[in-house]
Backbone as JSON, one array per atom type, in Angstrom:
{
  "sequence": "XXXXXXXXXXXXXXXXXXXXXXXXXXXXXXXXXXXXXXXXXXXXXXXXXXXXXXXXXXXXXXXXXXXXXXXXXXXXXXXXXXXXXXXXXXXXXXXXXXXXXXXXXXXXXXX",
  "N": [[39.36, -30.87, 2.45], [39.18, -28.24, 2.01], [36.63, -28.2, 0.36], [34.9, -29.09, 1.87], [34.68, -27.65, 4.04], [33.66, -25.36, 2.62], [31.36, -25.94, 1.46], [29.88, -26.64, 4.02], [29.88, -23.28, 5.04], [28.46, -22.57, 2.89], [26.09, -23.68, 3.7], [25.49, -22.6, 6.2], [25.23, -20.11, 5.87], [22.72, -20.08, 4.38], [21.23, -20.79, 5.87], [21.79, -19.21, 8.2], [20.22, -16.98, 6.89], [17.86, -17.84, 6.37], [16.81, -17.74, 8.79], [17.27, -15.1, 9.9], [15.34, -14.01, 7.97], [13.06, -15.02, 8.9], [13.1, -14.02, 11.81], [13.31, -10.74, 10.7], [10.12, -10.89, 9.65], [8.88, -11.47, 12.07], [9.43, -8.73, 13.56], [8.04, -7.26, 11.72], [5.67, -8.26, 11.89], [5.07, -7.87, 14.73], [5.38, -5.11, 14.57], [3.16, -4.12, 13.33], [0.41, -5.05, 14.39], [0.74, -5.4, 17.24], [1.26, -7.78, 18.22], [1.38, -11.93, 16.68], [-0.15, -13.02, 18.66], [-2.14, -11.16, 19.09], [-4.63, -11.35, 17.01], [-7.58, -11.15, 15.24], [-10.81, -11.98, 17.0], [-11.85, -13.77, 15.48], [-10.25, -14.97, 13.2], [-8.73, -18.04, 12.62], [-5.52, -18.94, 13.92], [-4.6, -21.57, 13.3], [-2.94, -23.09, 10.94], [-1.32, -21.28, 10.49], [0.73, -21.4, 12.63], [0.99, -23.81, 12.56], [2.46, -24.26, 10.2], [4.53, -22.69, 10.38], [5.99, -24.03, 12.41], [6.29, -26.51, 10.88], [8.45, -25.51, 8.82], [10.34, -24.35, 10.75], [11.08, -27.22, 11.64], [12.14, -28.06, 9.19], [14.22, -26.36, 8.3], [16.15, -27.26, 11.1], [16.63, -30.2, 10.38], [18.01, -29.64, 7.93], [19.63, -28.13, 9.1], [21.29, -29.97, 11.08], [21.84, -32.0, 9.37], [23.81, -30.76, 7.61], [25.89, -30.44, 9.55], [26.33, -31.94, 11.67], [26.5, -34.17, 10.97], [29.1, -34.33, 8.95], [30.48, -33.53, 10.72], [31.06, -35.59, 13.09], [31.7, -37.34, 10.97], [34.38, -36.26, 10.8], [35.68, -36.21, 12.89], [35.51, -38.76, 13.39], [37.56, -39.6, 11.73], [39.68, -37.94, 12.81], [40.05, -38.69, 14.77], [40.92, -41.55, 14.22], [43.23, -41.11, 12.15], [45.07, -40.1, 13.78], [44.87, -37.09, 14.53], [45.16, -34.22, 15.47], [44.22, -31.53, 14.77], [42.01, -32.25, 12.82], [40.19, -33.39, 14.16], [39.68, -31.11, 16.11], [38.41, -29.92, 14.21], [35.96, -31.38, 13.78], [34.76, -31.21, 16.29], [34.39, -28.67, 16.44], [32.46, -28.39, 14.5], [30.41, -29.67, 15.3], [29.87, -28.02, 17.52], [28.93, -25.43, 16.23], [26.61, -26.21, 14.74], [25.04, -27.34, 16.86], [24.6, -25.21, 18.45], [23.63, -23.64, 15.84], [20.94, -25.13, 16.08], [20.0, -24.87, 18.75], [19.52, -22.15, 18.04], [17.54, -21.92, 16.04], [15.16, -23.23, 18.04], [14.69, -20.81, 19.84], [14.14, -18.46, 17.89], [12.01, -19.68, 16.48], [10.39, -19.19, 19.22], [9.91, -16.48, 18.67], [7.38, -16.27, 17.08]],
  "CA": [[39.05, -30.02, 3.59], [38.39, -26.74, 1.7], [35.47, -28.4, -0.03], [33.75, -29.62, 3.14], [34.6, -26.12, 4.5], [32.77, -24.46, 1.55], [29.61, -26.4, 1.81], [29.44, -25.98, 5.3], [29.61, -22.09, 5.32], [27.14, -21.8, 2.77], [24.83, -24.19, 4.98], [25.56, -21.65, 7.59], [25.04, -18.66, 5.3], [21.8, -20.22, 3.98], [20.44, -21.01, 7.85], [21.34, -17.56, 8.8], [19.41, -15.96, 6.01], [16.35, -18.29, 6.5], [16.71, -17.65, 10.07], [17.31, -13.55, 9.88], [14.64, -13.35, 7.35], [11.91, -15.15, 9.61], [13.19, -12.6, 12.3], [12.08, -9.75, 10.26], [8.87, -10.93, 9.74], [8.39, -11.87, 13.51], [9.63, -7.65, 13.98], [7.37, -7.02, 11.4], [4.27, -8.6, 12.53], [4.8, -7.03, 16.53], [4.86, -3.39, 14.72], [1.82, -3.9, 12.6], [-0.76, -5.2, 14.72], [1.16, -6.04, 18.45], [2.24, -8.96, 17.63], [0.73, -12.4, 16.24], [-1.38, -13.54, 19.57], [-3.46, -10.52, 18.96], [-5.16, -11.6, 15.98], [-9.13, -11.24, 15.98], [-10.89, -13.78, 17.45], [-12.44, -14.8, 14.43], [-9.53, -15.4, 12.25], [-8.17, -19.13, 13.02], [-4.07, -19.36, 12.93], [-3.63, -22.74, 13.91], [-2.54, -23.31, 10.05], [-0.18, -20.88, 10.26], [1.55, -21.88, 13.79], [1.48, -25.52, 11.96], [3.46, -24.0, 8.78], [6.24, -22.02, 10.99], [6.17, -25.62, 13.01], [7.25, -27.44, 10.2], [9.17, -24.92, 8.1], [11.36, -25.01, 11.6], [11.78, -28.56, 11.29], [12.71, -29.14, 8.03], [15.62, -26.36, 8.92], [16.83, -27.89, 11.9], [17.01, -31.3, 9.54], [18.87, -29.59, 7.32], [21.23, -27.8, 10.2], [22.16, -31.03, 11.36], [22.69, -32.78, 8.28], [24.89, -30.0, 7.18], [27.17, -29.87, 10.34], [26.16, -32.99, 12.5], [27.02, -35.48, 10.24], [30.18, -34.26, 8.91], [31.3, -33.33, 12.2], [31.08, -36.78, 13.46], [33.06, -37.71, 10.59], [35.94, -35.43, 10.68], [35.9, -36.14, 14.47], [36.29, -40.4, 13.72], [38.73, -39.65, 11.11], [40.89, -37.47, 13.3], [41.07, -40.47, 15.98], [41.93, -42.9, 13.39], [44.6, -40.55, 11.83], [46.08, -38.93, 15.17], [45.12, -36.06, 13.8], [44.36, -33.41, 16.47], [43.42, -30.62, 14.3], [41.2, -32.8, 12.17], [39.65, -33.63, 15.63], [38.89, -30.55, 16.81], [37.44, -29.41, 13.39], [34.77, -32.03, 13.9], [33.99, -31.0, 17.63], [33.62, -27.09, 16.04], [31.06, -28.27, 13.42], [29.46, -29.89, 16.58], [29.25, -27.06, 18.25], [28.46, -24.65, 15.78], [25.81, -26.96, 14.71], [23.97, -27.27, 18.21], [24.01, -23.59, 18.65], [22.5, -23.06, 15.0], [19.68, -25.83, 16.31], [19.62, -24.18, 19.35], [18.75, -20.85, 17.77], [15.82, -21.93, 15.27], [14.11, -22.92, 18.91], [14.51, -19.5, 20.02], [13.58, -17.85, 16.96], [10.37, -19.81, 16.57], [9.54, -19.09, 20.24], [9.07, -15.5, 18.5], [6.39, -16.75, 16.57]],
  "C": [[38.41, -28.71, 3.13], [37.11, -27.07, 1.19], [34.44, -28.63, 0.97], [34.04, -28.06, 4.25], [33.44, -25.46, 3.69], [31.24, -25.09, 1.6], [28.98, -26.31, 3.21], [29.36, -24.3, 5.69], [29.22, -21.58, 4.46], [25.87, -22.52, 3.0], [24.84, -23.3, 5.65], [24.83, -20.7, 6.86], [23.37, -18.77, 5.01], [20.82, -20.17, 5.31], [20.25, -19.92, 8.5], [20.43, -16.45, 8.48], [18.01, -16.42, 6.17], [15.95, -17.6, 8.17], [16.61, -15.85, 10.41], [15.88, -13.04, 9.02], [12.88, -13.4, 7.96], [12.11, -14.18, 11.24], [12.56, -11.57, 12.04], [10.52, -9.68, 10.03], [8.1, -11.04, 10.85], [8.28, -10.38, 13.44], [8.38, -6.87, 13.07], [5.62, -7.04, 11.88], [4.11, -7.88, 13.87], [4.6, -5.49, 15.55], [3.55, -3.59, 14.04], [1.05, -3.71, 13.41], [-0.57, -5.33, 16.6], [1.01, -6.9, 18.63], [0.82, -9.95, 17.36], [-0.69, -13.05, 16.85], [-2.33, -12.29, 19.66], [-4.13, -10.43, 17.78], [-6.21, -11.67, 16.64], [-9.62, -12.28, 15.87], [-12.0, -14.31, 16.4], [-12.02, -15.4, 13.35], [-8.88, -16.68, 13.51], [-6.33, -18.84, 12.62], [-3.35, -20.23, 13.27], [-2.96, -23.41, 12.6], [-1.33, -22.63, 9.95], [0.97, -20.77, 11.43], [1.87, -23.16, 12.94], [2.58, -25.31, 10.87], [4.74, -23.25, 9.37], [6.6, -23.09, 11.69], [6.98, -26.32, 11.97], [8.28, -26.97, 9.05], [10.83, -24.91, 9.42], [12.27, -26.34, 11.69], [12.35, -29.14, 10.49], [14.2, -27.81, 8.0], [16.63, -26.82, 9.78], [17.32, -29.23, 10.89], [18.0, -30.72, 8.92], [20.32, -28.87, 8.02], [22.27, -29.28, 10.55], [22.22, -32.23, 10.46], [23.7, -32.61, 7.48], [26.03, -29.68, 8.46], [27.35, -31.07, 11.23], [27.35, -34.11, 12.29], [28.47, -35.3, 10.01], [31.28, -34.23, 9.68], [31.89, -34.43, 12.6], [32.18, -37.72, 12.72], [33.77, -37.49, 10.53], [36.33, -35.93, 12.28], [36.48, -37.75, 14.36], [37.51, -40.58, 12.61], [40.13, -38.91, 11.92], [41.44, -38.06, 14.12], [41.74, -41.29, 15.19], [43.27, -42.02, 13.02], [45.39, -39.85, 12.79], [45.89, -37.87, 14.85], [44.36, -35.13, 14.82], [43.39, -32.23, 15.69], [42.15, -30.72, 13.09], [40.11, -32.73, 13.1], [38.68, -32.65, 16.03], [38.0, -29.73, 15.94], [36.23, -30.03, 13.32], [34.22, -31.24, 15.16], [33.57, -29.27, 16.98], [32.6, -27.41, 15.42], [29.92, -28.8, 14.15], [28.89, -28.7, 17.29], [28.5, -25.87, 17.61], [26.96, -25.11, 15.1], [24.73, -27.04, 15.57], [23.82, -25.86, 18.43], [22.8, -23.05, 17.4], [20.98, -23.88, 15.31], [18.79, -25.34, 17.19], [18.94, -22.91, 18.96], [17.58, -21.06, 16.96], [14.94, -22.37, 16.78], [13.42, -22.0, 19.38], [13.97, -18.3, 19.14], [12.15, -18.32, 16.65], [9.44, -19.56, 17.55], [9.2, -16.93, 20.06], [7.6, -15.1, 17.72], [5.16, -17.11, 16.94]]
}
């Protein structure tokens, strides 16, 4: 249990930091120039919408391979073993899980 604790809250820690650090650069970019949709219209940045596109995606992958999955299993091990508080440690890594998925949407829609 403490081991699958410990890898899950520094998945978290790592998600928050990728996730806080593309923040600053969003806050960054609005003070520079007012923000990234006013770029001049002769610079193209459909390369760099495509690279925050899939730098998103391959976090979300790794959100819910770091909380999904395990979840799911702590959740069918706590039915098989009666184990309530096994149980509801799966449904937390569920939920904390969908919220961190939820938030890389919201964070890229500053992008």
């Amino acid at each position: 249990m403490k081991k699958a604790f410990r890898k899950i809250a520094k998945a978290i820690s790592i998600t928050t930091t990728i996730l806080l650090s593309s923040v600053f650069l969003a806050f960054s970019a609005f003070a520079e120039g007012g923000g990234i949709g006013d770029a001049p219209s002769s610079v193209n940045t459909a390369t760099y919408k495509t690279l925050v596109t899939l730098v998103f995606w391959v976090v979300r992958i790794v959100v819910l391979g770091l909380t999904a999955i395990p979840g799911l299993v702590k959740i069918a091990q706590g039915v098989g073993n009666e184990d309530v508080r096994e149980r509801n440690g799966g449904i937390s890594l569920l939920v904390i899980g969908g919220a961190l998925f939820a938030a890389t949407f919201a964070i890229e829609a500053l992008f």
